[in-house]
One Martini backbone bead per residue (centre of mass of N, CA, C, O) as a GRO file, in nm:
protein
   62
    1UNK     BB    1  -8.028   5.854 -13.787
    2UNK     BB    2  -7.892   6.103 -13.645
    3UNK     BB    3  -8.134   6.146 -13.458
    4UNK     BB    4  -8.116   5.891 -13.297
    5UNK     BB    5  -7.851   6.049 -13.108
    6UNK     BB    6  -7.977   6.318 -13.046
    7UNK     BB    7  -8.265   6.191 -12.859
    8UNK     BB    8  -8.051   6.009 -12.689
    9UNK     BB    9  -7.870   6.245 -12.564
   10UNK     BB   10  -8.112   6.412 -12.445
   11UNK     BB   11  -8.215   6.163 -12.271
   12UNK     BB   12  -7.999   6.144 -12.092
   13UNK     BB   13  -7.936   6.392 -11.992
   14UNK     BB   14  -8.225   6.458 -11.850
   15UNK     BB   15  -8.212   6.197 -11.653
   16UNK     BB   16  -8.002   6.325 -11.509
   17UNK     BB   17  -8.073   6.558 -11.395
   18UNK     BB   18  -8.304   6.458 -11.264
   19UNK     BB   19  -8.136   6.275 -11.068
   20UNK     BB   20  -7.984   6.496 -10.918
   21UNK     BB   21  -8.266   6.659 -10.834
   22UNK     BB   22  -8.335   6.450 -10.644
   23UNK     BB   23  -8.089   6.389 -10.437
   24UNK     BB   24  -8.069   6.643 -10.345
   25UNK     BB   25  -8.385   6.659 -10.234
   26UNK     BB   26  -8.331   6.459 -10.020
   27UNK     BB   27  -8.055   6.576  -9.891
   28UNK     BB   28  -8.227   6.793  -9.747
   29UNK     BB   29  -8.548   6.657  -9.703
   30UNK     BB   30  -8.827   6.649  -9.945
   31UNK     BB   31  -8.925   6.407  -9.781
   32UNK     BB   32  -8.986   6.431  -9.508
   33UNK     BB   33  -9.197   6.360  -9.219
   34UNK     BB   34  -9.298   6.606  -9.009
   35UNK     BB   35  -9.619   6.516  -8.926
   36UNK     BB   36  -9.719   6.258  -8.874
   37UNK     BB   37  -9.582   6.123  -8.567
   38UNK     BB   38  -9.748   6.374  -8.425
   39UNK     BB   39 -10.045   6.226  -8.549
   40UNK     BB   40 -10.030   5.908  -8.447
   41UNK     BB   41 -10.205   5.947  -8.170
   42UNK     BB   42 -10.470   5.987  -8.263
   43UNK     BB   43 -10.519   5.767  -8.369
   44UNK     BB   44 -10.697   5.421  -8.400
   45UNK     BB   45 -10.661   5.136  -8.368
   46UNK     BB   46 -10.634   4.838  -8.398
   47UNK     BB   47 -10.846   4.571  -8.338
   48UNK     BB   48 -10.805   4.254  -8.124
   49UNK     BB   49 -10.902   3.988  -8.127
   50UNK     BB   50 -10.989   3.715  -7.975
   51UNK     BB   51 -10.908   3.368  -7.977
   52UNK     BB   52 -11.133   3.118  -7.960
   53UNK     BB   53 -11.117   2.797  -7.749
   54UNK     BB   54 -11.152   2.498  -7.883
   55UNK     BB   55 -11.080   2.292  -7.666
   56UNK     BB   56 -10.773   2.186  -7.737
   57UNK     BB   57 -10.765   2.347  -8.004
   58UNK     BB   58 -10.581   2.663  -8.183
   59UNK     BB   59 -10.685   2.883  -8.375
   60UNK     BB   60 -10.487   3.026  -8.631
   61UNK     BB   61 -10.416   3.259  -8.820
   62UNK     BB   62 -10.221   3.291  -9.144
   0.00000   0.00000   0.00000
């Protein structure tokens, strides 16, 4: 029974560190894009089509 008490210990440790450099990691910035936004615009929209109006009523997708 003492076992899993030790490796209850073992594992809120390792993820308390785990934790802890994620943290870091963000604060650093090595999560952050900065190459996306500069080919962004290379990129081609989606074409929207135009709704065609039948007579009195306006369908409209939702």
């Amino acid at each position: 029974m003492s076992v899993i008490y030790i490796l209850l210990a073992i594992s809120l440790v390792v993820a308390i560190i785990f934790f802890v450099a994620f943290i870091v990691s963000v604060k650093q910035g090595q999560y952050d894009d900065s190459y996306t936004p500069s080919v962004r615009m290379l990129f081609e929209d989606e074409l929207v089509k135009p709704v065609k109006e039948t007579g009195n009523a306006v369908k409209s997708k939702e």
